[in-house]
C-alpha positions in Angstrom: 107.7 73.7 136.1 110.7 71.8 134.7 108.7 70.7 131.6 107.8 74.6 131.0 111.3 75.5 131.3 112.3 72.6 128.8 109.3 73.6 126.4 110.8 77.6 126.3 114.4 76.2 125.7 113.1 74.2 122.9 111.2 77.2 121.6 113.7 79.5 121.5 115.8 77.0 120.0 113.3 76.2 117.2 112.8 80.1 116.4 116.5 80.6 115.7 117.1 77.2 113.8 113.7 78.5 111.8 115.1 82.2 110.9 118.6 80.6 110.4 117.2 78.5 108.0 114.2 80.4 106.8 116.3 83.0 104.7 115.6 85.4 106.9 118.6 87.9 107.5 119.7 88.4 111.2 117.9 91.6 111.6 114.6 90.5 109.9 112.3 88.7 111.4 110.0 85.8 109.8 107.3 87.8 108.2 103.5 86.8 108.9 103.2 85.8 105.4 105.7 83.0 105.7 103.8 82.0 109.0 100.7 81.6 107.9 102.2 79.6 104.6 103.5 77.0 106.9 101.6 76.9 109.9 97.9 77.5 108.8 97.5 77.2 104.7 100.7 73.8 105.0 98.3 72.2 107.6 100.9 72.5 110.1 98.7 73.8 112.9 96.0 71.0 112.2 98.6 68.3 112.5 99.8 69.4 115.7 96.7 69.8 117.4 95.4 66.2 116.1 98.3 64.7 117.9 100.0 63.3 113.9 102.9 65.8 114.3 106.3 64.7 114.8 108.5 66.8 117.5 110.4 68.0 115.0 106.7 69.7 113.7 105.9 70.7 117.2 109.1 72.7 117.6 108.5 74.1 114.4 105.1 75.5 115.2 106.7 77.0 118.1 109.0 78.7 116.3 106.4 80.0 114.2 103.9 81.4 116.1 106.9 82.6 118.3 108.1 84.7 115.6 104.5 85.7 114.5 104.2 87.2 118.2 107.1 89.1 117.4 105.7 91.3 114.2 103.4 94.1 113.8 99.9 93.7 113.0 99.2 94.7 109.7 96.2 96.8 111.1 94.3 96.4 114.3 95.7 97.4 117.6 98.6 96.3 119.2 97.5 95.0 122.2 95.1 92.7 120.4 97.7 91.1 118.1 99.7 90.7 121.4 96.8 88.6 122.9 95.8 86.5 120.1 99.4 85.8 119.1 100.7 85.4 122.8 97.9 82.3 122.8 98.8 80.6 119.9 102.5 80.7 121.7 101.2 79.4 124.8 99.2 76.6 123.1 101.6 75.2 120.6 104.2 75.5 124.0 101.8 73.8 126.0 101.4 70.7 123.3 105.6 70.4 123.7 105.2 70.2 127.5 102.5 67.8 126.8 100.1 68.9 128.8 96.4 67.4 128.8 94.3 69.2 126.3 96.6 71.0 124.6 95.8 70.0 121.1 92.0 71.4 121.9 93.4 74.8 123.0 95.7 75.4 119.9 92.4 74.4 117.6 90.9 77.2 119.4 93.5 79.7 119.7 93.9 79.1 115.8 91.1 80.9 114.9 91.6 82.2 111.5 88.6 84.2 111.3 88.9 86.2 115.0 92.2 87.3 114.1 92.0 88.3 110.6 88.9 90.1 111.2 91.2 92.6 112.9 94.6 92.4 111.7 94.4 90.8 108.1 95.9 93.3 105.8 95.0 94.1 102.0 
């Protein structure tokens, strides 16, 4: 419980250092683009779930996929992007608590393919 409460503080942390030092204005949020920039096409995501990431890369990828949760899907319902966002979150928090597996889950949460084939814009 302590490590999950650690792991959300870092999170949170990580999100406002990222949109602080993203650019992005206080009442904008970090658009997907930017996101998937960094954490999929950078290799970001790939790193951390191999185990090569530094923490520093691990709080990033929080951040991330923290503020990815946090926009509107392009198209595609709602609840969906909710789920499939809300996992990557959970994973990439899950590999800062350390937890057993963790790298294996965000692989799979990552799936490019499941989520774009209902949310990818034009």
């Amino acid at each position: 419980m302590r490590k999950l409460l650690v792991a959300s503080i870092i999170v949170i942390s990580g999100w406002t250092v990222l949109t602080m030092t993203s650019g992005a204005q206080d009442d904008k949020k970090v658009a997907i683009k930017e996101v998937m920039k960094v954490a999929m096409k950078g290799g970001l995501t790939k790193k951390v779930a191999d185990g090569t990431a530094t923490d520093d890369e691990k709080k990033k990828l929080a951040g991330l996929f923290a503020a990815l949760h946090e926009n509107k899907p392009p198209r595609g319902e709602q609840a969906s992007w909710d789920e499939k966002t809300k996992a990557l979150v959970d994973a990439a928090n899950d590999v800062l608590a350390g937890k057993e597996g963790a790298g294996a889950n965000l692989q799979k949460a990552a799936n490019c393919m499941a989520c774009h084939s209902a949310h990818k814009g034009k």
